[in-house]
Residue, then its C-alpha position, 0 to 999 in steps of 0.5 A: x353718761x349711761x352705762x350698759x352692760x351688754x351680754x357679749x363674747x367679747x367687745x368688738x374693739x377686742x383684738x383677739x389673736x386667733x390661738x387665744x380666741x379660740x382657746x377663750x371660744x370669744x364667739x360663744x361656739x358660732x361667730x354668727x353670734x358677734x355679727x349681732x352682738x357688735x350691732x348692738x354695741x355700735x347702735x346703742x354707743x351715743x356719744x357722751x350720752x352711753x357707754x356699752x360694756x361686753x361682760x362675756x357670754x358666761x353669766x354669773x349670777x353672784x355679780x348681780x350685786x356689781x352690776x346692780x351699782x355700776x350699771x344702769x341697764x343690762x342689754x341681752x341680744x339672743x338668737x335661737x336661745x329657746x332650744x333644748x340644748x340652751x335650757x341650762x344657759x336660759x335658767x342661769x340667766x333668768x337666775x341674774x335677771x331675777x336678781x336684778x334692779x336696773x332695766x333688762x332689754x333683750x333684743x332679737x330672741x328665738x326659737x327653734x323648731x323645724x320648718x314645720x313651725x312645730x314647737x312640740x320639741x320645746x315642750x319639755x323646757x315651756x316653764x324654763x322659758x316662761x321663767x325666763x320671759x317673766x323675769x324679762x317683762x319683770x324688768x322692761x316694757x316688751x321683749x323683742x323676737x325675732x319674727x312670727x314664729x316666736x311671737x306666737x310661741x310667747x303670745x300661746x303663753x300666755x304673754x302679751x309685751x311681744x314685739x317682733x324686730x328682726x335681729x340687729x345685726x341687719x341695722x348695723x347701718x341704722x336705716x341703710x341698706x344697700x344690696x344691688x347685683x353687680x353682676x349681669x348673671x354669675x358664670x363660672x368666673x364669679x366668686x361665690x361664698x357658701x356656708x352651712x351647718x353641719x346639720x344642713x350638710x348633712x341633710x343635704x346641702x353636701x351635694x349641693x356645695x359638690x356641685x358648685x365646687x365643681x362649676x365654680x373654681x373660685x368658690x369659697x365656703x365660709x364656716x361658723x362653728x368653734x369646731x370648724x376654726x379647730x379644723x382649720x387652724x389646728x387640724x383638730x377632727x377629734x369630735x363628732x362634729x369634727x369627724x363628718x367629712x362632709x364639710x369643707x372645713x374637715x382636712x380631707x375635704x378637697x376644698x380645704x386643701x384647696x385653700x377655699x375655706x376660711x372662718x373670721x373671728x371678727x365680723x368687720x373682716x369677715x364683712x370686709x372680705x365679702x365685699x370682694x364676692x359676686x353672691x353669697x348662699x347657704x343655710x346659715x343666717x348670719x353667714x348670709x347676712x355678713x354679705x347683705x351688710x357688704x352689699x353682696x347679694x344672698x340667698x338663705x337656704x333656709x333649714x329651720x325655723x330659726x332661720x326662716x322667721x328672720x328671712x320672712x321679716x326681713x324679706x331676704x331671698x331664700x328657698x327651704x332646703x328640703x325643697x331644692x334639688x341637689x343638683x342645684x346652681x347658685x346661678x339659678x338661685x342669683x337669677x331670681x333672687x329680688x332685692x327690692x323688698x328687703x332694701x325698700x322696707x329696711x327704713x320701716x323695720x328699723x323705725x320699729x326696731x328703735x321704738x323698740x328701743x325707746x319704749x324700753x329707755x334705750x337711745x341709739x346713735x343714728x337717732x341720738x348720735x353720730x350715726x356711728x362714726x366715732x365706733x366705725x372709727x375706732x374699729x378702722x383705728x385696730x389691725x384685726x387678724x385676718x379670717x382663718x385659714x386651712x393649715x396646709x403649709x409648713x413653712x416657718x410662718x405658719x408655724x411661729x404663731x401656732x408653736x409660740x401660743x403653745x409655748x406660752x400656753x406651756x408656760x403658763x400652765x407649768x406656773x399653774x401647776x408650781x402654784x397648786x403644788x404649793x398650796x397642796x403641800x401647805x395644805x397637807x402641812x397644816x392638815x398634819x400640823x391638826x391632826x399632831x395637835x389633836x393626837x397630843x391633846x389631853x382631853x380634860x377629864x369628866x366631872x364623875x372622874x374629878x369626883x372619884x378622885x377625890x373621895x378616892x373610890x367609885x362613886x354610888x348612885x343616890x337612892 
């Protein structure tokens, strides 16, 4: 049985009350981030032959130690991590890698550049992440990216072992993929789901969610962010973030006190419910891709690179942001949406996708297994919480949960509390206890002292 440790918010069988999972952040601040990394952990569970590990997104670069002796591979599924503001992350882990001996595999990293494709802003950060490929290649045969983009960025490097294989949250069902429209055109009966960034509503999308949820009364924006699941179930604004009340998520916003919005801790939720919508549109990628894995039809409205590359690869319908108008309709964008190609060349990128995975020793259950069912199995054994919503009531029930996480939270912080008291006095107590010991102290006299007592006057030197 091989066991692998996968770089994770948390494992998939984690069922996470919603107060907890935010307070631990288990999706690494974008829940977009466990639609991928359960992907992963389902494709790489075979029967008796693997079994995967979550460790947590926070790397510790002592546990190499462990991780050498109780692990024969460590899996790491990245989206965008070539950015900026992932810098400081990126070094700590090629700081763990480096000091690794079992096979690493990193699936499905990117970088982020503007629609332009132009890397300039990750100039300033190039060593970080040749660093960080080196130490990769160092340990597998190839490290897989998200799309051309990202393998011209590594290959102007320098570096050859690159292989485009999309992201593997899209072979969440091995060499399925079925996206069809259910419905002849979308009219204002439709239910329709949205997403964006706040980076994207701000830079235009705002105008454009306006319109529709003008047009459309059953519309529903899903949010991503830890900010936008703060807003919704604390009604916690206080951050930049937070404060743009441009976004659905924020309590002023009219959809919000609609009801409209929601945010999923658990990707087999959040795809669950959107099997129930007509079409889903937006900026975000996974958000997207969460209603392609429920068969509903999406469109990506794509705002950066990050995005575009993945869209380019896997052949999803979409149009770049900065080129739409903002009085756009999604039934515009439904109407000439086609299918056809991310669905008939799914089978080929998967074949390459798992030829990644062989190459680099790893075996995946559609080719080794069961095809996932004893994971599907397992999942669908676990009563998940249910996608956050709005806090608009204030009723008894949607005050229980909240006030008694608070209590315990309360609780546990005063035990804490008592527990640093006490070492602190102990501390002081032994501090003083030294310094007692120190001042009684006789300190022992000096040889020319013992000597002057002796001959009973001062001593001269010898000429």
């Amino acid at each position: 049985m091989k066991r692998i440790l996968l770089r994770s918010g948390k494992s998939p069988f984690d069922v996470v009350p919603v107060e907890e999972a935010l307070h631990r952040d288990v999706f690494a601040t974008n829940s977009g981030n466990l639609i991928f990394s359960d992907a992963t952990h389902k494709i790489l569970s075979v029967p008796g032959r693997a079994e995967v590990v979550s460790n947590g997104i926070a790397t510790q670069v002592n546990a190499a130690a462990r991780i050498n002796e109780e692990y024969d591979a460590f899996v790491v599924p990245l989206a965008n991590a070539f950015r900026p503001t992932f810098e400081a992350p990126l070094k700590r882990l090629t700081q763990l890698i480096s000091k690794l001996k079992i096979p690493v595999v990193v699936v499905g990293v990117g970088a982020q550049a503007g629609l332009d494709n132009d890397p300039a802003r990750l100039k300033s950060m190039e060593s970080t992440v040749r660093d960080f490929v080196s130490a990769v290649l160092d340990h597998s045969a190839s490290i897989g990216v998200r799309g051309e983009f990202t393998a011209k960025y590594l290959t102007d490097m320098g570096f050859r072992d690159v292989e485009i294989i999309g992201c593997p949250s899209l072979f969440m069902y091995g060499d399925t993929l079925e996206v069809t429209k259910r419905v002849a055109a979308i009219t204002p009966e439709s239910r329709i789901s949205t997403n964006g960034s706040h980076t994207a509503v701000r830079g235009g999308l705002s105008k454009i969610l306006k319109r529709a949820h003008e047009r459309y009364p059953h519309l529903r924006y899903i949010g991503q962010n830890l900010t936008d699941a703060r807003q919704l179930h604390w009604r916690d604004v206080d951050s930049p973030a937070g404060r743009i009340r441009e976004m659905p998520t924020h309590p002023d916003h009219p959809m919000y006190r609609e009801d409209k919005v929601r945010v999923y801790i658990d990707p087999v939720t959040w795809i669950d419910d959107l099997k129930e919508f007509d079409y889903s549109f937006g900026s975000r990628i996974h958000g997207n891709i969460a209603a392609l894995l429920a068969g509903t039809p999406a469109t990506v409205l794509a705002f950066d690179s990050r995005t575009l590359e993945l869209c380019r690869y896997f052949e999803i319908p979409h149009r770049l942001l900065n080129e739409v108008p903002e009085g756009l309709d999604p039934a515009e964008l439904y109407e000439e949406a086609d299918f056809g190609a991310l669905t008939g060349n799914h089978r080929e990128r998967f074949d390459r996708f798992t030829a990644f995975l062989d190459k680099n020793g790893l075996e995946n259950t559609f080719t080794h297994g069961d095809g996932g069912k004893a994971f599907d199995k397992q999942l669908r054994a676990l009563r998940f919480p249910a996608g956050v919503r709005p806090w608009i009531d204030a009723d008894i029930a949607s005050l229980t949960s909240r006030f008694g996480w608070l209590q315990q939270r309360i609780t546990e912080l005063d035990a804490h509390n008592t527990q640093l008291k006490r070492e602190l006095a102990k501390s002081r107590a032994g501090a003083k206890a030294a310094a007692k010991a120190a001042a009684s102290a006789v300190p022992a006299p000096s040889i020319y002292r013992r000597a002057r007592r002796v001959m009973g006057r001062a001593l001269k030197p010898a000429k």
